[in-house]
C-alpha positions as CSV (number, residue, x, y, z in Angstrom):
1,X,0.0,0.0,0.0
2,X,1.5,3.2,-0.9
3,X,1.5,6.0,1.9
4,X,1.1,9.4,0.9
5,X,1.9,13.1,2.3
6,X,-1.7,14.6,4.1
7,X,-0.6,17.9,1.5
8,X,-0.8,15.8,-1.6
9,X,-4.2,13.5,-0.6
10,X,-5.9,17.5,0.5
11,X,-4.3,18.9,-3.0
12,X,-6.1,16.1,-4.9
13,X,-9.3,16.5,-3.0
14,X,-9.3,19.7,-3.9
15,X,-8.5,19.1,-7.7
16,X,-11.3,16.8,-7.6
17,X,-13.8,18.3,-5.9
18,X,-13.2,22.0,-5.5
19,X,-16.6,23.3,-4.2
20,X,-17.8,21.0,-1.6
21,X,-17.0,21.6,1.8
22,X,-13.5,21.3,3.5
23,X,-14.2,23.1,6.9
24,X,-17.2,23.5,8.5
25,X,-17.4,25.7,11.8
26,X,-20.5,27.2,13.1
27,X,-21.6,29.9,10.3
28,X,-18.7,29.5,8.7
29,X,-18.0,27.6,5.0
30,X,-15.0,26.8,3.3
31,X,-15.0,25.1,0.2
32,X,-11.5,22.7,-1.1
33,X,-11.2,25.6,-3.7
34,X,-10.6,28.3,-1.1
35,X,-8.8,26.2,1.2
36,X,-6.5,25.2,-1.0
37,X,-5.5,29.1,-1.9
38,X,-5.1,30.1,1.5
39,X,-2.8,27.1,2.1
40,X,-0.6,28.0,-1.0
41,X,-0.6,31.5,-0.1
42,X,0.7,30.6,3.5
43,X,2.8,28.2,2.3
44,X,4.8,30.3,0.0
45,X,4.7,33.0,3.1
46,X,6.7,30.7,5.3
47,X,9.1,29.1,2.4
48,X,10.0,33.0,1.7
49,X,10.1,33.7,5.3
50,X,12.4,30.8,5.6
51,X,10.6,27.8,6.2
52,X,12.7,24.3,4.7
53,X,12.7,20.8,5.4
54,X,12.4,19.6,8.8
55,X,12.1,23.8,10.0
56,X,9.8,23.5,12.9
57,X,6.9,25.9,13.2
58,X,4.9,27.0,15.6
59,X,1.0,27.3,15.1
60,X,-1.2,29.0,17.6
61,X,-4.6,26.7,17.7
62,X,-7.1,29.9,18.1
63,X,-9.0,29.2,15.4
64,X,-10.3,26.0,13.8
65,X,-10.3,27.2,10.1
66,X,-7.1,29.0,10.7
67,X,-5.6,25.9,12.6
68,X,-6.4,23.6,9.7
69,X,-4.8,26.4,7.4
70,X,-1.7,26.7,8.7
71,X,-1.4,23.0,9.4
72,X,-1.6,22.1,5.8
73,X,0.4,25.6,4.9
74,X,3.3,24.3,6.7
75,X,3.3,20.7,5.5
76,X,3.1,22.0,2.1
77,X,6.0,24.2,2.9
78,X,7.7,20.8,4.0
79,X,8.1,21.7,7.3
80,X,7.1,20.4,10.9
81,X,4.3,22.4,13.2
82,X,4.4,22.1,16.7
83,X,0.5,23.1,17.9
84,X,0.2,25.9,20.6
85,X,-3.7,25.5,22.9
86,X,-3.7,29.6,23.2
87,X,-5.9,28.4,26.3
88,X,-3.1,27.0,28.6
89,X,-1.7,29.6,31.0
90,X,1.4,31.7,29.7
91,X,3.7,30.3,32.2
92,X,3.1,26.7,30.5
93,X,3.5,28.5,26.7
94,X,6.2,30.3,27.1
95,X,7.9,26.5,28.7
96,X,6.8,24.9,25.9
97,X,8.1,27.3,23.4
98,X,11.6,26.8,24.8
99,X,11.4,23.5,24.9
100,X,10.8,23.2,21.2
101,X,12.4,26.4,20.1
102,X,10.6,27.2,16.9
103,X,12.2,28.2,13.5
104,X,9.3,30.4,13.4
């Protein structure tokens, strides 16, 4: 069974089914089309801002579609994320971040 990259199975939903749904949060709809721009667009971001194989990024998890954005963005940037709950105390995130000390 061949495995592939999460990035490349999401690109191909997209490709094959552009308009249907992708996220889904209260009021709010993204289709595979949309989704797959704003990952792009992210992506390049981080690759110009630095991002490379195995760079490890840190996302903040305040919001879902944004979460699931920047997720994708920085596997499609070939990168590694490291997720931040923005509802732990500061004292625990700031820790955490020098534990893993982020390449951005």
């Amino acid at each position: 069974m061949k495995h592939e990259p999460v990035q490349h199975l999401f690109d191909r939903m997209a490709q094959n089914m552009p308009e249907q749904t992708a996220i889904s949060c209260g009021e709010t709809r993204i289709t595979y089309r949309q989704l797959q721009q704003r990952t792009d667009k992210l992506a390049h971001l981080l690759i110009s801002g630095g991002a490379r194989k195995g760079c490890i990024v840190a996302i903040l998890l305040d919001s879902k579609v944004d979460a699931i954005t920047s997720i994708i963005a920085v596997l499609k940037a070939d990168a590694v994320f490291v997720p931040f709950d923005p509802l732990l105390p500061d004292l625990r995130l700031g820790t955490m971040l020098k534990d893993v000390t982020p390449d951005l």
